[in-house]
N, CA, C and O atoms as a Tripos MOL2 file, in Angstrom:
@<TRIPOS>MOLECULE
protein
  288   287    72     0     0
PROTEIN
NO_CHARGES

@<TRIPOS>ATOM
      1 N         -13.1340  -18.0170   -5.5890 N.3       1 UNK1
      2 CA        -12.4380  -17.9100   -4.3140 C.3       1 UNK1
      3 C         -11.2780  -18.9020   -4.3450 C.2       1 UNK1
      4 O         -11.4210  -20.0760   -4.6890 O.2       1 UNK1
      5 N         -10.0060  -18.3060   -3.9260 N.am      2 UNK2
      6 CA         -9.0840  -19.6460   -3.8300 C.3       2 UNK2
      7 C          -9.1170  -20.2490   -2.7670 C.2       2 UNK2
      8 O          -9.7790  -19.8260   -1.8190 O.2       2 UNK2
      9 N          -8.2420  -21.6190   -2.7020 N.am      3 UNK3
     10 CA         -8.4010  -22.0640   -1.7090 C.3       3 UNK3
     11 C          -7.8650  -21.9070   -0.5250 C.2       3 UNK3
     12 O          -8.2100  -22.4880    0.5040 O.2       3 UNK3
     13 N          -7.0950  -21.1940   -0.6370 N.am      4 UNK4
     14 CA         -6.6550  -20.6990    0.7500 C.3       4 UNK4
     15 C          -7.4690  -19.6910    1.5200 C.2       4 UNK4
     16 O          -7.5200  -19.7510    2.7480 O.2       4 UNK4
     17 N          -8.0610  -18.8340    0.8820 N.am      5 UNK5
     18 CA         -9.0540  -17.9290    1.0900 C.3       5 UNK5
     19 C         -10.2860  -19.1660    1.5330 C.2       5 UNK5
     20 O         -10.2680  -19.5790    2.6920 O.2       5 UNK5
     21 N         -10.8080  -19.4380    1.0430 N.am      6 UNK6
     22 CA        -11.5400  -20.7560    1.6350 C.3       6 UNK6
     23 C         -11.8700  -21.8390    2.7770 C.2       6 UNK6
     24 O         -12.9010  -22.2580    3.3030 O.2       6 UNK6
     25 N         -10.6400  -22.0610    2.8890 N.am      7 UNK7
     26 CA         -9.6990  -22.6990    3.7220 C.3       7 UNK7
     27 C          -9.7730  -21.7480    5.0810 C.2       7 UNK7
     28 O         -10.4570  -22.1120    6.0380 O.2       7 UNK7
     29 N          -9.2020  -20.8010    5.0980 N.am      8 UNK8
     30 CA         -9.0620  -19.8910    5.9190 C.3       8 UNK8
     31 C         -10.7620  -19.2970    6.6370 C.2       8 UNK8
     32 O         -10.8860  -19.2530    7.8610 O.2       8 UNK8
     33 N         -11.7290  -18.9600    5.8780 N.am      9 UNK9
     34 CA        -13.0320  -18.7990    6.0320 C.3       9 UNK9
     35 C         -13.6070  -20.1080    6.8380 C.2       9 UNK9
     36 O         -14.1090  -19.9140    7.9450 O.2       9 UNK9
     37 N         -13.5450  -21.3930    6.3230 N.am     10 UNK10
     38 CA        -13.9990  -22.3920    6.8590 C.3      10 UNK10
     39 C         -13.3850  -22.3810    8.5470 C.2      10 UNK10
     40 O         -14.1210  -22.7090    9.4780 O.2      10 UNK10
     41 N         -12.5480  -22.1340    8.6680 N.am     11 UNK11
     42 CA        -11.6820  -22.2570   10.0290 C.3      11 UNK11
     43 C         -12.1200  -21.1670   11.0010 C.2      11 UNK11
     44 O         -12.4320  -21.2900   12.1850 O.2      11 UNK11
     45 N         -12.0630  -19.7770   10.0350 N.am     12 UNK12
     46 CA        -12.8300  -18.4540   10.7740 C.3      12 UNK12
     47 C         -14.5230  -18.9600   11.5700 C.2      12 UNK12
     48 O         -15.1120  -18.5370   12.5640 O.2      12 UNK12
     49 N         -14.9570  -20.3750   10.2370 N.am     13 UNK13
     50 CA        -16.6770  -20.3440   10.9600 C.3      13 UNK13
     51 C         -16.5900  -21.1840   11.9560 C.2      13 UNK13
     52 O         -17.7010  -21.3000   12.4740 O.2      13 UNK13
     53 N         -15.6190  -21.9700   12.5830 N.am     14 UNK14
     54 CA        -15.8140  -22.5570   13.7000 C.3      14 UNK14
     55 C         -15.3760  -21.8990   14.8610 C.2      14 UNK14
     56 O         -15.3300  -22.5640   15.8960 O.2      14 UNK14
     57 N         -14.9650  -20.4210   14.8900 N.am     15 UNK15
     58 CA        -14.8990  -19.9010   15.6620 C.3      15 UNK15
     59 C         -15.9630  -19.1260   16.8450 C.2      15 UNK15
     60 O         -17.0330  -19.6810   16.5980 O.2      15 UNK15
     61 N         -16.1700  -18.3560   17.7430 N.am     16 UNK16
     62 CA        -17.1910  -18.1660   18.5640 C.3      16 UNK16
     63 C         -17.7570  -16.8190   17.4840 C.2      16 UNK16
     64 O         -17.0390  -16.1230   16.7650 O.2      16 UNK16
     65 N         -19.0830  -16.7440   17.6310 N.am     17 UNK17
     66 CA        -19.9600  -15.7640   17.0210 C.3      17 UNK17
     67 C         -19.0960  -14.5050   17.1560 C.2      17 UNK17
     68 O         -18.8190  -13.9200   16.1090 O.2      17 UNK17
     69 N         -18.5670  -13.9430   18.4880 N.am     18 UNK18
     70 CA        -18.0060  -12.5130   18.8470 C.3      18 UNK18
     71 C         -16.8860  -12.9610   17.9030 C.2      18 UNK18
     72 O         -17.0690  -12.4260   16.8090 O.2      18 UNK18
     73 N         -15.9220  -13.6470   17.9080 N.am     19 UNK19
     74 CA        -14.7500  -13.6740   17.2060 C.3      19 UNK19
     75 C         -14.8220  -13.4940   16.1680 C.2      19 UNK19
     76 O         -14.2410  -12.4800   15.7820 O.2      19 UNK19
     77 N         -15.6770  -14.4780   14.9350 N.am     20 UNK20
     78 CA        -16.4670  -14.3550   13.6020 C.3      20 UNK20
     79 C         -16.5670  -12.9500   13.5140 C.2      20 UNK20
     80 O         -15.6670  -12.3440   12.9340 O.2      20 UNK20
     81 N         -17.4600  -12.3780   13.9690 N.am     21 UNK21
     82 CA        -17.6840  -10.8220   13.9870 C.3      21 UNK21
     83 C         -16.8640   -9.6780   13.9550 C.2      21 UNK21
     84 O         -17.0250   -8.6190   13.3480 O.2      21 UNK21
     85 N         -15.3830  -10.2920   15.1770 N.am     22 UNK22
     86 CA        -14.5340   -9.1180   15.0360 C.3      22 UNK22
     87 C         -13.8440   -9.1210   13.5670 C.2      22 UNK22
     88 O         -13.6100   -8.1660   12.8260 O.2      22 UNK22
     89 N         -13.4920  -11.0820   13.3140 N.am     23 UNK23
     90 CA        -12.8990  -10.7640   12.0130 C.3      23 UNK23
     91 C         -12.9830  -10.2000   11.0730 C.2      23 UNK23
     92 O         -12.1850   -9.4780   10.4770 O.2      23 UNK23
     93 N         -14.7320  -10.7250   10.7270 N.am     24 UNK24
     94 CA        -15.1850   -9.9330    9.6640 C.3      24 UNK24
     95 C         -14.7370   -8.1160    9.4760 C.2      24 UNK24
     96 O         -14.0890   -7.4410    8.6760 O.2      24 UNK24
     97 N         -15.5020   -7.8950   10.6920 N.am     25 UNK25
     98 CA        -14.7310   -6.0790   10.7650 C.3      25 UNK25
     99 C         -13.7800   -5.9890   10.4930 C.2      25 UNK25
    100 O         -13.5040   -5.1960    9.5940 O.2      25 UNK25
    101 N         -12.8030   -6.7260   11.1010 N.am     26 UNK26
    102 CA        -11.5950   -6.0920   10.9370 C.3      26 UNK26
    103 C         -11.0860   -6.7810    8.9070 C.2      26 UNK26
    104 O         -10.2370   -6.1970    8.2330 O.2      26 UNK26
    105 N         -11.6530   -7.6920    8.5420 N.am     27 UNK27
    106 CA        -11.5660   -8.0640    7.0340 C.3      27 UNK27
    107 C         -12.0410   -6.6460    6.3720 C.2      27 UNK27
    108 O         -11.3170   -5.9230    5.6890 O.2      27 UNK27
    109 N         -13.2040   -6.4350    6.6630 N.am     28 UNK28
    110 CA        -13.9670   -5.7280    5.7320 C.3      28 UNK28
    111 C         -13.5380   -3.8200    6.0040 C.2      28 UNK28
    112 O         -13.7490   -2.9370    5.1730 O.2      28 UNK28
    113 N         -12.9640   -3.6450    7.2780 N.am     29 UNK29
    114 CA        -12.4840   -2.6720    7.4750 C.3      29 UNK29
    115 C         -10.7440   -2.4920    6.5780 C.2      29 UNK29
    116 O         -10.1580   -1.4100    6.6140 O.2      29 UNK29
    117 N         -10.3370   -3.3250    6.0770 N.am     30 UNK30
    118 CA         -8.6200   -3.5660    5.7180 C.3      30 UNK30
    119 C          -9.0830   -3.4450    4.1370 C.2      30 UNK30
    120 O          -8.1640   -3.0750    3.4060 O.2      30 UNK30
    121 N         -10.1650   -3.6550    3.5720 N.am     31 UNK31
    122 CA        -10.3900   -4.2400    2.2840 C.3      31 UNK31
    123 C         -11.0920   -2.8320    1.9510 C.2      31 UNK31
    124 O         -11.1200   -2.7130    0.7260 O.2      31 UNK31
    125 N         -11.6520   -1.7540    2.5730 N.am     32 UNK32
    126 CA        -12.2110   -0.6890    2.9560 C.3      32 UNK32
    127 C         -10.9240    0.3600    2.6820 C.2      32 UNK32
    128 O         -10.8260    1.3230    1.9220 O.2      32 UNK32
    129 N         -10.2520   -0.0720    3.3580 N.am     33 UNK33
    130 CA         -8.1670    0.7180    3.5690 C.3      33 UNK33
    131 C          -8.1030    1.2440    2.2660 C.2      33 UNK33
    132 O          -8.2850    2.2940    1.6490 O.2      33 UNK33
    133 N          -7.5090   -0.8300    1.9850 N.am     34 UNK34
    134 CA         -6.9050   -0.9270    0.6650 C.3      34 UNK34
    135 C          -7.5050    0.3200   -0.4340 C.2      34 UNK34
    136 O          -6.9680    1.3880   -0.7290 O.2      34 UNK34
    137 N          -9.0440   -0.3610   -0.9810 N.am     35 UNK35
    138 CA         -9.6180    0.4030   -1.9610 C.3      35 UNK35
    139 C          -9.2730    2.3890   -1.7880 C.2      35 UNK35
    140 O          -9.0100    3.2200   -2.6570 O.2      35 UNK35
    141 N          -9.4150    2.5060   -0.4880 N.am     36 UNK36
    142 CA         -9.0370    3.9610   -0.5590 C.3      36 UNK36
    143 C          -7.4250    4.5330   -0.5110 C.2      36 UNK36
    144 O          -7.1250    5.7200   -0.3780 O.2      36 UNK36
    145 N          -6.5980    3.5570   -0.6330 N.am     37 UNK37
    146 CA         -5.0250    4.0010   -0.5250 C.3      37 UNK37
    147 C          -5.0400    3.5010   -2.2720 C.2      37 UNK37
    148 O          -4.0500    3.9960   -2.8110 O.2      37 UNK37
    149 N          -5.5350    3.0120   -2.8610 N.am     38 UNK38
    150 CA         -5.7470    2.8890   -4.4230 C.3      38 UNK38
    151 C          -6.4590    3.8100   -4.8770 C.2      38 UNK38
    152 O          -6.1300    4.3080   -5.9530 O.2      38 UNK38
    153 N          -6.8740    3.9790   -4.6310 N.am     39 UNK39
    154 CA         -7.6220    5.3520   -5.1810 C.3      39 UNK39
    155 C          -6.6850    6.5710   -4.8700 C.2      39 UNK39
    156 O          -6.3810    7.1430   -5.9170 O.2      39 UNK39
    157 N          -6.2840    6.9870   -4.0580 N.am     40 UNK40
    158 CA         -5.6550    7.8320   -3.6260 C.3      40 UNK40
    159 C          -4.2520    7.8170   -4.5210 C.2      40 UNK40
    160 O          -4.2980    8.6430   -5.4330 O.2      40 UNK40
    161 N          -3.2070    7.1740   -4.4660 N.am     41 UNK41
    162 CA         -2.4150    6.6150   -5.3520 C.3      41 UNK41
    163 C          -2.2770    6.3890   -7.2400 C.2      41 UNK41
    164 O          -1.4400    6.2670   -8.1340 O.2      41 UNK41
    165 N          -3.5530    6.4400   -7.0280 N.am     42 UNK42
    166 CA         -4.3090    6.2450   -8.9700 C.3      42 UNK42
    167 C          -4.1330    7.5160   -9.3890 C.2      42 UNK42
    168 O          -3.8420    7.6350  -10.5790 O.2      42 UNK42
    169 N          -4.2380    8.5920   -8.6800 N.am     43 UNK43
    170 CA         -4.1590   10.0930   -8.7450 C.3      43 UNK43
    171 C          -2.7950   10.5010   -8.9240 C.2      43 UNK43
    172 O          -2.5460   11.4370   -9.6840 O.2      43 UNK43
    173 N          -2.2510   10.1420   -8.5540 N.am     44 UNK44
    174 CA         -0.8070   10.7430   -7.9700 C.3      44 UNK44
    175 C           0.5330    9.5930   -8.9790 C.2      44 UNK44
    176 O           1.7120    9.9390   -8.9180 O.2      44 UNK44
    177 N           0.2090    8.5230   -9.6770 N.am     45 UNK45
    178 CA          1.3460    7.5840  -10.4190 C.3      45 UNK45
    179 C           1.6670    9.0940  -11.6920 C.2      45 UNK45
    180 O           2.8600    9.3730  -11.5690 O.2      45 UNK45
    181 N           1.0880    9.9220  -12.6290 N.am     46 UNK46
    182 CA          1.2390   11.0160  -13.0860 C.3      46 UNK46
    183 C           2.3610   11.7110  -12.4690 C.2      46 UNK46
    184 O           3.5320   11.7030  -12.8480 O.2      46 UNK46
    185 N           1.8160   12.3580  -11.3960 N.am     47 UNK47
    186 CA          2.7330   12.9630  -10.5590 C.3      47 UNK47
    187 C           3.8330   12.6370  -10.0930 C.2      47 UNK47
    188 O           4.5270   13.5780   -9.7060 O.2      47 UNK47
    189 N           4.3580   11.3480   -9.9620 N.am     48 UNK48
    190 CA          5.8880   10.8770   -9.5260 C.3      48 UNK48
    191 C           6.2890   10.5750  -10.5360 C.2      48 UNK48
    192 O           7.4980   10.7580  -10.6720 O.2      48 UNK48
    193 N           5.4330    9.9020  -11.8890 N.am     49 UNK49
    194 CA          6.3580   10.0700  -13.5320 C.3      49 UNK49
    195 C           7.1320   11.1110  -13.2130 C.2      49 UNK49
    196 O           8.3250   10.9890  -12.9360 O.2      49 UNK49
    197 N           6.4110   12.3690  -13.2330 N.am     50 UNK50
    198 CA          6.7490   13.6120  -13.9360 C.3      50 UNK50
    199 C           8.4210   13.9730  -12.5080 C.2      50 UNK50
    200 O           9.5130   14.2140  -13.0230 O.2      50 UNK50
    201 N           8.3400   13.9510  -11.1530 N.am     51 UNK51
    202 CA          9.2970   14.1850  -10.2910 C.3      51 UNK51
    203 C          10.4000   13.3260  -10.9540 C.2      51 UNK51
    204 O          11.3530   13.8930  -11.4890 O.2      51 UNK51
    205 N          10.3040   11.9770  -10.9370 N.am     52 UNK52
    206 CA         11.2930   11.2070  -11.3300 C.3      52 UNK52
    207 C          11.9280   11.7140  -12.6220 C.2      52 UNK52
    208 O          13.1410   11.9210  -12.6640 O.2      52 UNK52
    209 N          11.2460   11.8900  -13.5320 N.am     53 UNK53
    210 CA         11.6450   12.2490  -14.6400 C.3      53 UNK53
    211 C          12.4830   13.5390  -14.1500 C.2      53 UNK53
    212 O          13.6730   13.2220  -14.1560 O.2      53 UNK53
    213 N          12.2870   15.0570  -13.6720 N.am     54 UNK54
    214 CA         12.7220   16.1840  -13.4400 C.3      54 UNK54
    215 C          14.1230   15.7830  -12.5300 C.2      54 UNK54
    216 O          15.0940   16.5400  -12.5290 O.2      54 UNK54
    217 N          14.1060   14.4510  -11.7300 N.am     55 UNK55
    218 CA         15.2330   14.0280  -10.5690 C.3      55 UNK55
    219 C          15.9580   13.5260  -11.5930 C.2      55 UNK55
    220 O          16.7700   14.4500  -11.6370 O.2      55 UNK55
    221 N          16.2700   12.8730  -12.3590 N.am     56 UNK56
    222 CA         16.8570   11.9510  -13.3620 C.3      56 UNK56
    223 C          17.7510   13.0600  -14.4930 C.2      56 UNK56
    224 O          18.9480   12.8990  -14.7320 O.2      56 UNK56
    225 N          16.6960   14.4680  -15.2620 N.am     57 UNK57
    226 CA         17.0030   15.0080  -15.7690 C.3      57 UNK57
    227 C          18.4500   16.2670  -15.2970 C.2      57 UNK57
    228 O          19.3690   16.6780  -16.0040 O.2      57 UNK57
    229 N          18.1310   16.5590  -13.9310 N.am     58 UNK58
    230 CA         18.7370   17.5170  -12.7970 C.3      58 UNK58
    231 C          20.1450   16.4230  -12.9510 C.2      58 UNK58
    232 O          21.1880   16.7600  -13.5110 O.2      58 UNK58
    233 N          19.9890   15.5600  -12.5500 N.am     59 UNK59
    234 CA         21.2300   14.3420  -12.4260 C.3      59 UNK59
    235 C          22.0990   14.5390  -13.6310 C.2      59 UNK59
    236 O          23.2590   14.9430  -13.5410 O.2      59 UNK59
    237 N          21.6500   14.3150  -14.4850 N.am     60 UNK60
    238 CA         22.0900   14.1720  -15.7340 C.3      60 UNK60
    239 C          22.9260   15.4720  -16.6000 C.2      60 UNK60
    240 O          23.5550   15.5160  -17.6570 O.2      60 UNK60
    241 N          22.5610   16.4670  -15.5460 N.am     61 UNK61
    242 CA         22.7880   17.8580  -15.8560 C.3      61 UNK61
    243 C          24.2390   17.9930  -15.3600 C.2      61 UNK61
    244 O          25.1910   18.4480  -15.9940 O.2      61 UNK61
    245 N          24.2230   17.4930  -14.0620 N.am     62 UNK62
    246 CA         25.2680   17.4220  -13.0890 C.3      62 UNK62
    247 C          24.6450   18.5250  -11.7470 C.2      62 UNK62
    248 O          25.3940   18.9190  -10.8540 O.2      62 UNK62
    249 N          23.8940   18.7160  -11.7880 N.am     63 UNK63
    250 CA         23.2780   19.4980  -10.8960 C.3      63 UNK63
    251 C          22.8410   19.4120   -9.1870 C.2      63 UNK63
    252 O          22.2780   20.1900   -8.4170 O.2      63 UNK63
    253 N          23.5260   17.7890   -9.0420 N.am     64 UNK64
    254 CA         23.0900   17.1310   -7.7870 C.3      64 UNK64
    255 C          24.4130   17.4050   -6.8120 C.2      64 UNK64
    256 O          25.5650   17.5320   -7.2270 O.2      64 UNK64
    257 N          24.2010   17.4360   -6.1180 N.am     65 UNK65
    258 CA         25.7210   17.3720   -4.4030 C.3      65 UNK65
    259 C          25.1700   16.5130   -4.1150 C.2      65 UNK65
    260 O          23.9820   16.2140   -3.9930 O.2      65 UNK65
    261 N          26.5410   15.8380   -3.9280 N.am     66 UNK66
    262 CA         26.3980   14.4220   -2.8300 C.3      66 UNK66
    263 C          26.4210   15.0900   -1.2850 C.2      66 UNK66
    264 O          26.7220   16.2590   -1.0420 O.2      66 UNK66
    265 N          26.1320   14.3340   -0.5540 N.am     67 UNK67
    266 CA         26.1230   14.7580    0.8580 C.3      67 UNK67
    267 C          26.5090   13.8450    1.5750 C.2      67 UNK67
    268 O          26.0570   12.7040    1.4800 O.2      67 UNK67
    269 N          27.6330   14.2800    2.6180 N.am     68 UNK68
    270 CA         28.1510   13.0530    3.6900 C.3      68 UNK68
    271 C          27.0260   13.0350    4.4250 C.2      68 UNK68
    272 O          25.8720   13.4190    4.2310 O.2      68 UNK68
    273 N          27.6770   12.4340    5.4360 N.am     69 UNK69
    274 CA         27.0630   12.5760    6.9490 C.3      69 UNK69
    275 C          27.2060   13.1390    7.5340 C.2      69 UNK69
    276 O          26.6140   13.0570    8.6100 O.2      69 UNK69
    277 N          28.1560   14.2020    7.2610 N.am     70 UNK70
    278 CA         28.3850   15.6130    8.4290 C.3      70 UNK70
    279 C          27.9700   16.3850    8.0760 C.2      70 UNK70
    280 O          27.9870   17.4080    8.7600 O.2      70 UNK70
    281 N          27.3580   16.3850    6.8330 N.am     71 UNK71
    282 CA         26.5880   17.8310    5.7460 C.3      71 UNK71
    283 C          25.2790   17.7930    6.3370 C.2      71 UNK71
    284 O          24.6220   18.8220    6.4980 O.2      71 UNK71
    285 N          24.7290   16.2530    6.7840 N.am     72 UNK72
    286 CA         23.3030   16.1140    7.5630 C.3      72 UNK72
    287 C          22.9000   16.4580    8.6600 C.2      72 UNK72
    288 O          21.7410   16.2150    8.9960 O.2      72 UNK72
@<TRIPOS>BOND
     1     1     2 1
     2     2     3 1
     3     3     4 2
     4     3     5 am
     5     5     6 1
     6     6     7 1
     7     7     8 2
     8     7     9 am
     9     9    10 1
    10    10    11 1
    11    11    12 2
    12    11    13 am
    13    13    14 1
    14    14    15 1
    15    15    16 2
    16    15    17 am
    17    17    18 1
    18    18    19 1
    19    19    20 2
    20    19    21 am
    21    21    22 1
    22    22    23 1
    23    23    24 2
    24    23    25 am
    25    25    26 1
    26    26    27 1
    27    27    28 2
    28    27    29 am
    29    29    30 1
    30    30    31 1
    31    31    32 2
    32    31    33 am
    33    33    34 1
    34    34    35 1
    35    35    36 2
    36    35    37 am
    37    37    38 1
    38    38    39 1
    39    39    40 2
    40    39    41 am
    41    41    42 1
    42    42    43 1
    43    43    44 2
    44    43    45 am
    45    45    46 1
    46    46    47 1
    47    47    48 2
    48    47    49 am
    49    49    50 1
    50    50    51 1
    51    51    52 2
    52    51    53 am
    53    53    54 1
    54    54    55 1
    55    55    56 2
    56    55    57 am
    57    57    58 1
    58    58    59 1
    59    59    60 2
    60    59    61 am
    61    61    62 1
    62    62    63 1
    63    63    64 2
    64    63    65 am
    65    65    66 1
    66    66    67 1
    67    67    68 2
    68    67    69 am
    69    69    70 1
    70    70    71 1
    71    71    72 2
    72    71    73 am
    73    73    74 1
    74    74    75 1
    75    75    76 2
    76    75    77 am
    77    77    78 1
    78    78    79 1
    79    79    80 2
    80    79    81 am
    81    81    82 1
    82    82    83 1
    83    83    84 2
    84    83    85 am
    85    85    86 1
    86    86    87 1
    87    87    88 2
    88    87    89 am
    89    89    90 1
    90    90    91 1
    91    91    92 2
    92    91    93 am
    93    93    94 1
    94    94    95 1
    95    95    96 2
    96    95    97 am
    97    97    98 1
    98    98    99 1
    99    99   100 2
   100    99   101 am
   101   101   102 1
   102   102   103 1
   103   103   104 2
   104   103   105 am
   105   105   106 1
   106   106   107 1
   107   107   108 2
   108   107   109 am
   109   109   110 1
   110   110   111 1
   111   111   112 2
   112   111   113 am
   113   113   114 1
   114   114   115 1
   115   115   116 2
   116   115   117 am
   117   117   118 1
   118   118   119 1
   119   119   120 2
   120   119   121 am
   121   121   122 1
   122   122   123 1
   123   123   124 2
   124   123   125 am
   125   125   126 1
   126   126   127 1
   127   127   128 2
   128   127   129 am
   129   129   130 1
   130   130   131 1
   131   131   132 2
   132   131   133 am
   133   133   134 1
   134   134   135 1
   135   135   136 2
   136   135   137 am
   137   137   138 1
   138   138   139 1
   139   139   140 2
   140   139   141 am
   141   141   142 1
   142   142   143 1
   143   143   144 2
   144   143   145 am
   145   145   146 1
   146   146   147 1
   147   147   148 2
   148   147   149 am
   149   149   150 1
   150   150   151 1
   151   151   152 2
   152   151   153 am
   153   153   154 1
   154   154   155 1
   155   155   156 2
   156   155   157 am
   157   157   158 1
   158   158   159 1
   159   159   160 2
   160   159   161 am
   161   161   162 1
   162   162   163 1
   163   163   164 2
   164   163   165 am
   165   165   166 1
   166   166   167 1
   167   167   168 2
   168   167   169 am
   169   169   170 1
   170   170   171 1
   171   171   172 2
   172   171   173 am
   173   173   174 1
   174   174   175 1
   175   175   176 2
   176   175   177 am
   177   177   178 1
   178   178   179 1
   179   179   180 2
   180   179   181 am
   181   181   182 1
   182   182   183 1
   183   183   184 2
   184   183   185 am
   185   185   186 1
   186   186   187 1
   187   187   188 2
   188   187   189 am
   189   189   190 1
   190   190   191 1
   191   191   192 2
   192   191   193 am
   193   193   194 1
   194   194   195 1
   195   195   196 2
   196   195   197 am
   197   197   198 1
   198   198   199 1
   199   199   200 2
   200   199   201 am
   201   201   202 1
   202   202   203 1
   203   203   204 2
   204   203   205 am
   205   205   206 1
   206   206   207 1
   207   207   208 2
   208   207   209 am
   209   209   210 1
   210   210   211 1
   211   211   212 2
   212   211   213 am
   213   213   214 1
   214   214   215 1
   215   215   216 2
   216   215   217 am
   217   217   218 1
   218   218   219 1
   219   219   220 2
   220   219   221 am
   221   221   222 1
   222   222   223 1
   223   223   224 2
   224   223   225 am
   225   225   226 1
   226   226   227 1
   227   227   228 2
   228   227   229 am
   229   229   230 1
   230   230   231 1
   231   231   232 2
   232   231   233 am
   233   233   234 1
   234   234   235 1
   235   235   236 2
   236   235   237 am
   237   237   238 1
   238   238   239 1
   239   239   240 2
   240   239   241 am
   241   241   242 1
   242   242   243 1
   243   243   244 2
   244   243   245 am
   245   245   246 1
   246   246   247 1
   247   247   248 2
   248   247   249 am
   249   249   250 1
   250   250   251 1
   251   251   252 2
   252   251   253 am
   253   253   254 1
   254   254   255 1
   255   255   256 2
   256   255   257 am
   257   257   258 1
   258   258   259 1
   259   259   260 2
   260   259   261 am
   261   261   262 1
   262   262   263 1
   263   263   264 2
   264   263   265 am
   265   265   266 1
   266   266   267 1
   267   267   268 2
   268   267   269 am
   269   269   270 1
   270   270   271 1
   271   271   272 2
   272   271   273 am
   273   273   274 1
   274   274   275 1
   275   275   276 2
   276   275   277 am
   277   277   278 1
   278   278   279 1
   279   279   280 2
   280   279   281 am
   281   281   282 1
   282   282   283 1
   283   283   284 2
   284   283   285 am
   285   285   286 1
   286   286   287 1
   287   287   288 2
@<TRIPOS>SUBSTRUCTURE
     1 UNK1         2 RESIDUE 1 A UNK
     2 UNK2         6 RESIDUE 1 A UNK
     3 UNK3        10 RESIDUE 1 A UNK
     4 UNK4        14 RESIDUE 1 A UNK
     5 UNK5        18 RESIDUE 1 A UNK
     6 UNK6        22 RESIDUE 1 A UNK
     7 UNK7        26 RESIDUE 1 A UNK
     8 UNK8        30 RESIDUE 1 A UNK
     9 UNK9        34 RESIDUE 1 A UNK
    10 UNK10       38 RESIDUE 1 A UNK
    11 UNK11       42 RESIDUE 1 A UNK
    12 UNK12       46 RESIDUE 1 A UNK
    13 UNK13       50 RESIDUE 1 A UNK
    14 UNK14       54 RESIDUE 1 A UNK
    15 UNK15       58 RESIDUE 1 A UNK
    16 UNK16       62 RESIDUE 1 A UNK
    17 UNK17       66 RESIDUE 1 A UNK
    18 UNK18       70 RESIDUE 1 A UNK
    19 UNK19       74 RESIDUE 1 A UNK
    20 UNK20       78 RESIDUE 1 A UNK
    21 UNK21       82 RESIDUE 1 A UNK
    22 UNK22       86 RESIDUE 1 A UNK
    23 UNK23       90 RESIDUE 1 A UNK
    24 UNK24       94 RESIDUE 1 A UNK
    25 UNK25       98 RESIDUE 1 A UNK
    26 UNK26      102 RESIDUE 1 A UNK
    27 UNK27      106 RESIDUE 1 A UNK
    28 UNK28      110 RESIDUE 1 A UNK
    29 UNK29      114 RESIDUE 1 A UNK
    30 UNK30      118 RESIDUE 1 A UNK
    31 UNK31      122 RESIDUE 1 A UNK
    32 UNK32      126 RESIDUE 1 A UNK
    33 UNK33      130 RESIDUE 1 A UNK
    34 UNK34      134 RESIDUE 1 A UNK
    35 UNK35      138 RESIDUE 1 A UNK
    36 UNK36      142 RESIDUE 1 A UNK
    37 UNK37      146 RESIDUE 1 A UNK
    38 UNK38      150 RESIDUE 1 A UNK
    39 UNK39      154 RESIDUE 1 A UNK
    40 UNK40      158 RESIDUE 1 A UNK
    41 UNK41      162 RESIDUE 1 A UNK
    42 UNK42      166 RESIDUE 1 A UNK
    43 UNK43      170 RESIDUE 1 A UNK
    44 UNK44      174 RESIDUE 1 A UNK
    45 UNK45      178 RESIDUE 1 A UNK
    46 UNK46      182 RESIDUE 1 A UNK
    47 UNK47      186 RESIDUE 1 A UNK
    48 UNK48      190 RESIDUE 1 A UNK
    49 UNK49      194 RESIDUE 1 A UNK
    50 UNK50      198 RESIDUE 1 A UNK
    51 UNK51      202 RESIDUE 1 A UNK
    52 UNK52      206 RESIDUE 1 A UNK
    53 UNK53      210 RESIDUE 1 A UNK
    54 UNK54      214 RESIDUE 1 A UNK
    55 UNK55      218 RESIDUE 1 A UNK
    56 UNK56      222 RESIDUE 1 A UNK
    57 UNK57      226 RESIDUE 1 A UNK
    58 UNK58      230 RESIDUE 1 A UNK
    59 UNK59      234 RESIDUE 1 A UNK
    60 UNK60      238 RESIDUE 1 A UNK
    61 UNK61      242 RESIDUE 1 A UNK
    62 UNK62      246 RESIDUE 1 A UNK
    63 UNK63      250 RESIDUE 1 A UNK
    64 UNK64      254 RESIDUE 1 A UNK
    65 UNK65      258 RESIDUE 1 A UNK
    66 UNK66      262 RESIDUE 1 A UNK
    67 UNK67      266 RESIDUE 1 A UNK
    68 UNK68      270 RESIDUE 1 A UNK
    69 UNK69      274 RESIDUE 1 A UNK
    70 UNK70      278 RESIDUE 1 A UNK
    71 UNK71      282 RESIDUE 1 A UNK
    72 UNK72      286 RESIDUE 1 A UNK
């Protein structure tokens, strides 16, 4: 554990029991997030290789229009 993480925990335990509690939830609910927007994402780094690559190639072709702001 670092110490700021530490640090930060020690300070969370002198807080009131309800407070302790919400934090935790709301810690363990964010850390819950994370793992599933990584996962989700782990799937899909393949898939934006391959776009980027096809956007880059199109470019290179000359195949792109620029667009003002009145074209939008």
């Amino acid at each position: 554990m670092t110490n700021l993480l530490e640090r930060a925990f020690k300070e969370a335990s002198k807080l009131p029991e309800v407070e302790q509690n919400a934090l935790a939830k709301w810690v363990l609910e964010e850390l819950e997030a994370e793992r599933k927007w990584e996962k989700i994402f782990a799937g899909s780094e393949d898939i934006l290789d391959k776009l980027a690559d096809e956007a880059i190639a199109t470019y290179k072709q000359g195949k792109i229009k620029t667009l003002s702001i009145k074209d939008l």
